[in-house]
C-alpha positions as CSV (number, residue, x, y, z in Angstrom):
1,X,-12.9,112.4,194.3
2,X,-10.0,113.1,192.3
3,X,-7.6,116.4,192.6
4,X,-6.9,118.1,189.6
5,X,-3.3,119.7,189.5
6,X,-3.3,123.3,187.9
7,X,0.0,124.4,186.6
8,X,0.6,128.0,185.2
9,X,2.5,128.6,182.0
10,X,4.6,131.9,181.7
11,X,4.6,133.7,178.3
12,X,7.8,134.1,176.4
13,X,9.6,136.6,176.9
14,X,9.6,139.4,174.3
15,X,12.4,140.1,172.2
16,X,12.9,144.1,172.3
17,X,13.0,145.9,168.6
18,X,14.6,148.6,170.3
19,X,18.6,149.6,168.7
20,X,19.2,150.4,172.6
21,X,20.2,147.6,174.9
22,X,22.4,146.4,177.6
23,X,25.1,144.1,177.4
24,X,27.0,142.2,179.5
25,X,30.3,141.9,177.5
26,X,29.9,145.6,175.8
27,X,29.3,146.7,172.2
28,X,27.7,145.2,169.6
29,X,28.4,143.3,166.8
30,X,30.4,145.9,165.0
31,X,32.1,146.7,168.2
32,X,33.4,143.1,168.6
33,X,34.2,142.7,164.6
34,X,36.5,145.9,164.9
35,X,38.6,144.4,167.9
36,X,38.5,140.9,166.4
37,X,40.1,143.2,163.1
38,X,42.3,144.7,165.3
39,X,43.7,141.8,166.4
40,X,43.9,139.9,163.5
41,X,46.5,143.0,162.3
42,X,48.4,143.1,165.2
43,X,49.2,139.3,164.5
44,X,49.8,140.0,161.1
45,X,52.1,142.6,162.1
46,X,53.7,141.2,164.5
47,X,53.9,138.2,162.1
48,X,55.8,139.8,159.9
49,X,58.0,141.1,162.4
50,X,59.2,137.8,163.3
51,X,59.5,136.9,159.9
52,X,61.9,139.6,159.4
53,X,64.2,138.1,162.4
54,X,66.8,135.5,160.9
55,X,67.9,134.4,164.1
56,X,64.1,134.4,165.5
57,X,63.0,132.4,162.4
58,X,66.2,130.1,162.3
59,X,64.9,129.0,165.8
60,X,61.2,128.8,165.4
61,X,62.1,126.3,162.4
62,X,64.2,124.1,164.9
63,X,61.0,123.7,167.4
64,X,58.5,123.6,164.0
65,X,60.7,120.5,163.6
66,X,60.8,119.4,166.7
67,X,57.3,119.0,167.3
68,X,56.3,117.8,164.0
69,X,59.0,114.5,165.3
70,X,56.8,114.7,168.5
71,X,53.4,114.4,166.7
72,X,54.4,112.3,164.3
73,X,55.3,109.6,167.0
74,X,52.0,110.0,168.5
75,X,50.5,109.7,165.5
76,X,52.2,106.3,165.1
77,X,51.1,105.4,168.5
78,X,55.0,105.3,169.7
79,X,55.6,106.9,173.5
80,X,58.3,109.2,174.2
């Protein structure tokens, strides 16, 4: 006589409707688009800040240029 194997299915679990949750990382949405915000001005601001820094600037270009020599000899397949 053959055994027949019985398995049990759980249900899905149910999505609450509720506004009022727990989350692990904190905040909602809103919450996380007003520090991404945040952010993105203190980059602009420091941005500018740096822009505003001839000497700063004047050596930023000099690595800019370096590294675009580095990538372009990758690029090319050359080592280094």
């Amino acid at each position: 006589m053959a055994i027949k194997k019985t398995t049990t299915r759980k249900a899905p679990a149910k999505k609450s409707t509720s506004s009022v949750g727990i989350s692990i990382l904190g905040g909602g949405k809103n919450e996380m688009r007003k520090w991404e915000v945040e952010s993105a001005m203190s980059t602009l601001q420091r941005a500018s800040e740096i822009q505003k820094n001839a000497k700063l600037m004047s050596d930023v270009k000099k690595m800019a240029a370096e590294k675009a020599k580095e990538f372009t000899s990758i690029a090319a397949g050359k080592k280094f």
